[in-house]
Structure formats: structure tokens, C-alpha cells
C-alpha positions as protocol buffer text, in pm:
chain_id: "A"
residue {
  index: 1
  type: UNK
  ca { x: -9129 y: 1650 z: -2991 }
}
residue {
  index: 2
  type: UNK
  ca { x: -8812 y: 1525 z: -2856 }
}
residue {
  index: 3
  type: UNK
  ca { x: -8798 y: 1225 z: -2629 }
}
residue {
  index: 4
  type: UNK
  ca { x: -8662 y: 1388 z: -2322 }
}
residue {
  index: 5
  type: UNK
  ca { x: -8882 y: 1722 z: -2349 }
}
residue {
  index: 6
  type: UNK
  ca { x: -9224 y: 1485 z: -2368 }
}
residue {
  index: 7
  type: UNK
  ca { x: -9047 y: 1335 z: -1992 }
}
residue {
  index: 8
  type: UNK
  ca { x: -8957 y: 1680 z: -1900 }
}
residue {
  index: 9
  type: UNK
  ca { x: -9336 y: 1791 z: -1954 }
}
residue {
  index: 10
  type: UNK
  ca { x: -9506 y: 1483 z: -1797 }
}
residue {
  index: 11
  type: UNK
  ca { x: -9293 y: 1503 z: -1496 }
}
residue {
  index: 12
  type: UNK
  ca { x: -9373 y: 1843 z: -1490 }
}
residue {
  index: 13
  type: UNK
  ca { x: -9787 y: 1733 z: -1525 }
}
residue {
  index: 14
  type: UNK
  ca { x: -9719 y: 1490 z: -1259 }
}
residue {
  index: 15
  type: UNK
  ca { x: -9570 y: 1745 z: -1015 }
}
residue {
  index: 16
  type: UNK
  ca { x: -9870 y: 1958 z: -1049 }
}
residue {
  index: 17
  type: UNK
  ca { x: -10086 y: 1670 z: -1004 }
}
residue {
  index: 18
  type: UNK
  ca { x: -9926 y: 1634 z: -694 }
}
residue {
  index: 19
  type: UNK
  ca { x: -9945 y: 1990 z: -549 }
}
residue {
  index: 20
  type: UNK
  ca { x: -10288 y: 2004 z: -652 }
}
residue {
  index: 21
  type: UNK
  ca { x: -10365 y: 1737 z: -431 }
}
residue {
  index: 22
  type: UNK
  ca { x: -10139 y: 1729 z: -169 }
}
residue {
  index: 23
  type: UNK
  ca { x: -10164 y: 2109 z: -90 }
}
residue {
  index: 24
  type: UNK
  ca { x: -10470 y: 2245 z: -302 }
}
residue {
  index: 25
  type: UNK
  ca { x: -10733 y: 1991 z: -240 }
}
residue {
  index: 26
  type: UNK
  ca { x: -10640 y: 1812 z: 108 }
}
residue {
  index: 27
  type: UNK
  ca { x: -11047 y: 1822 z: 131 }
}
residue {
  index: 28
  type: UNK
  ca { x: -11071 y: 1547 z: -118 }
}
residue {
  index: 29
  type: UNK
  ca { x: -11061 y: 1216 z: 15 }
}
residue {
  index: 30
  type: UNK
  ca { x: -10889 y: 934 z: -121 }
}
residue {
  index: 31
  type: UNK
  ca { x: -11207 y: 717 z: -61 }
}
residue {
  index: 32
  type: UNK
  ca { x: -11376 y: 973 z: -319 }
}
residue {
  index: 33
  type: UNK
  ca { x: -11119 y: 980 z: -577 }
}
residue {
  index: 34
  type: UNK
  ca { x: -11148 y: 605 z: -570 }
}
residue {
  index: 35
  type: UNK
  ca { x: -11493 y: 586 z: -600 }
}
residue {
  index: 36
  type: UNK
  ca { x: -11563 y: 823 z: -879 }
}
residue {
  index: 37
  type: UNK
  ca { x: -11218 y: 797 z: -1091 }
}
residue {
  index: 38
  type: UNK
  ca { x: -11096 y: 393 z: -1001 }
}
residue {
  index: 39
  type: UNK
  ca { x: -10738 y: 564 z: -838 }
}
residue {
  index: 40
  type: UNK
  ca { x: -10645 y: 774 z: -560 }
}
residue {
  index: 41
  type: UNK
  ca { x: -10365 y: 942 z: -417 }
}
residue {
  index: 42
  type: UNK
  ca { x: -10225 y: 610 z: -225 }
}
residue {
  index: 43
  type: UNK
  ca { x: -10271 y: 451 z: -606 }
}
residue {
  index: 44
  type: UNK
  ca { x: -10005 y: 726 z: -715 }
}
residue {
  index: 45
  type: UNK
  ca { x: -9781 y: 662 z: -493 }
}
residue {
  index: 46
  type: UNK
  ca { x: -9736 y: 263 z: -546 }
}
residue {
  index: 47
  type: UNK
  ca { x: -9727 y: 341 z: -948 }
}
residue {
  index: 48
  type: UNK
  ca { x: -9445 y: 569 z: -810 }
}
residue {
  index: 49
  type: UNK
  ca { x: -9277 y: 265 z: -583 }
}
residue {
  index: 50
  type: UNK
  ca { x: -9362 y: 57 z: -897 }
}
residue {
  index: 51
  type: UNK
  ca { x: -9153 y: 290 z: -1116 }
}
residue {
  index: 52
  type: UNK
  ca { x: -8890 y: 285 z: -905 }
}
residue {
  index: 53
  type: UNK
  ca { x: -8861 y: -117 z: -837 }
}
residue {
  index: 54
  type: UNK
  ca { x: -8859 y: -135 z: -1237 }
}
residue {
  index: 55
  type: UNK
  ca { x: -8528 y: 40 z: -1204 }
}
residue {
  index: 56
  type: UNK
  ca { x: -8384 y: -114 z: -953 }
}
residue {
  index: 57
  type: UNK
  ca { x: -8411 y: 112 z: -671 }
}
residue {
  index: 58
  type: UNK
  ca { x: -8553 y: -59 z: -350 }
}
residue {
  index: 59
  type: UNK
  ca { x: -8879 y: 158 z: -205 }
}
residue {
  index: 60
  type: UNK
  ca { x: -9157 y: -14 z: -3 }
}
residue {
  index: 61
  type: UNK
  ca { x: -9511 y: 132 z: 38 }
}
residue {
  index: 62
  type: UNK
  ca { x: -9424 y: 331 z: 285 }
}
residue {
  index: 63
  type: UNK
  ca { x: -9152 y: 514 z: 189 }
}
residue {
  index: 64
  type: UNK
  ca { x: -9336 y: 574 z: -109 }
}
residue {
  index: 65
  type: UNK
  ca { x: -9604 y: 724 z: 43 }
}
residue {
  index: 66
  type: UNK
  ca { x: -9436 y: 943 z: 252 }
}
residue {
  index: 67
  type: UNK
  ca { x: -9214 y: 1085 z: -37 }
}
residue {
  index: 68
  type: UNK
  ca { x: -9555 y: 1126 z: -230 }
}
residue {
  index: 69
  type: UNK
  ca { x: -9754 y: 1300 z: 44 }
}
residue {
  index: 70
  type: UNK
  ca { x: -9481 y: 1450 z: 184 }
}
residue {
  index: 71
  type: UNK
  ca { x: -9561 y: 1343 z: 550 }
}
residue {
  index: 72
  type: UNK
  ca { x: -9620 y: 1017 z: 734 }
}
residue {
  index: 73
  type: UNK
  ca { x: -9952 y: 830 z: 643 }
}
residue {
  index: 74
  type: UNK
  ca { x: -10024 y: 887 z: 1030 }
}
residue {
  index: 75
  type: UNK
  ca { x: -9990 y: 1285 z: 974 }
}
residue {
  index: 76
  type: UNK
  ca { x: -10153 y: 1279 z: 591 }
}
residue {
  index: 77
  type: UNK
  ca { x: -10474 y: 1100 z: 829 }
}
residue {
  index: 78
  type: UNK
  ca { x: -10452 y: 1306 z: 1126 }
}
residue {
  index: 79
  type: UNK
  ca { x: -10496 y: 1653 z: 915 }
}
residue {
  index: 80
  type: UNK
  ca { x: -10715 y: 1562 z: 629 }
}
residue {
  index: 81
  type: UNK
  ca { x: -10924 y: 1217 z: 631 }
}
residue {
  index: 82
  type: UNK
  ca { x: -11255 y: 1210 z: 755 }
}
residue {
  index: 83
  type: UNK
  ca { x: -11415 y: 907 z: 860 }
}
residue {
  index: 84
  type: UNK
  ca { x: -11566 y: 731 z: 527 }
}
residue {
  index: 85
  type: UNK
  ca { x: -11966 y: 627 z: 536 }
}
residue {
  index: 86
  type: UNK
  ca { x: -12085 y: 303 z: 527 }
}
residue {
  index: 87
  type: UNK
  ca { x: -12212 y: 368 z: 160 }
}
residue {
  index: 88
  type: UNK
  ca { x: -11836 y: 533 z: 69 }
}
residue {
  index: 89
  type: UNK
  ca { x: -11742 y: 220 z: 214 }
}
residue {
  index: 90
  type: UNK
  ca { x: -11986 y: -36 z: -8 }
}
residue {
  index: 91
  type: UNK
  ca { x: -11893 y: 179 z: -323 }
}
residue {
  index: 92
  type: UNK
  ca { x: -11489 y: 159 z: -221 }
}
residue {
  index: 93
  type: UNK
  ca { x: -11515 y: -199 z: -211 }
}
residue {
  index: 94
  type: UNK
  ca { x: -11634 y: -212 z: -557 }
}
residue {
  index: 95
  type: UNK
  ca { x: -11406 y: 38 z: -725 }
}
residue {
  index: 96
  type: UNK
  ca { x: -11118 y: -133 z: -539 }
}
residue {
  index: 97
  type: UNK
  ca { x: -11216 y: -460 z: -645 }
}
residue {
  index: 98
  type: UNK
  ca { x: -11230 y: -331 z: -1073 }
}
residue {
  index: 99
  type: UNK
  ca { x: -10918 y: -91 z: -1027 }
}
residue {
  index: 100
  type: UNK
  ca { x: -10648 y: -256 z: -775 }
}
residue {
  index: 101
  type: UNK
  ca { x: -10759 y: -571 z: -709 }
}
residue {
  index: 102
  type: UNK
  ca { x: -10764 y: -662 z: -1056 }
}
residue {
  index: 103
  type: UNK
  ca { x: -10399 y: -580 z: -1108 }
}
């Protein structure tokens, strides 16, 4: 397969990812997607600031974010997040510590 169809088809993979949880599954916390598969939505959206910083185009965390969830973190968390329970909380710290803190 040619170079620039595979890119064409995993940006297209990556798009859907990001409908399916930005629009089709707002009921799944982050705290759960880190807990059970070691990255979460906020994860996406730094690999996407990483991507960008490789190429030399400024984007903080922030900015990322917000052009990930299409909305300000304060909106994304006023709509959708729940509070997390103390054992979401213990198991977070864990899955944090073995997928993002290790990086």
C-alpha cells in the first residue's frame, strides 16, 4: 500500500476514534479508560501536541485539548465527568504511574 494512502487511512482511524469518544461515548470517563487500557482521551491529545511540537508547530496542553475535545476542559468536565471513587482513584494512580509517568 502506498505511503500516503496508509496516512490517509490512519488519520481517517484516528478521526473515528475521536467521534466515538468525543460524541458517541461522552459516558466513558477518562479515569476508566486509564484504568483498564493505560491511556485516555487527555493521553490523545498530548500525543497530538507531541506530534505537532515534532514539527515545529508551537501547541501547549491546552490548546491541544481543546482542539481534541472540541470544547474547553472546563465545558468537556461540566457535561460529562463524574466525580471518580476513591478506588478509581487508587487504581488511577497506578495506571498513571506504568503508562505516563514512565514516559
Amino acid at each position: 500500500m502506498p505511503s500516503e494512502t496508509e496516512i490517509e487511512l490512519q488519520a481517517a482511524a484516528f478521526r473515528r476514534l475521536q467521534k466515538h469518544l468525543m460524541e458517541d461515548r461522552t459516558d466513558v470517563q477518562n479515569i476508566d479508560m486509564m484504568n483498564l487500557t493505560g491511556f485516555c482521551r487527555n493521553c490523545l491529545s498530548r500525543w497530538y501536541q507531541e506530534a505537532a511540537n515534532e514539527r515545529g508547530i508551537e501547541m501547549d496542553k491546552m490548546e491541544a485539548r481543546e482542539l481534541f475535545y472540541g470544547m474547553s476542559m472546563d465545558e468537556w468536565k461540566a457535561n460529562y465527568q463524574t466525580e471518580a471513587k476513591p478506588t478509581q482513584q487508587e487504581a488511577f494512580k497506578k495506571a498513571f504511574a506504568e503508562n505516563v509517568g514512565k514516559e
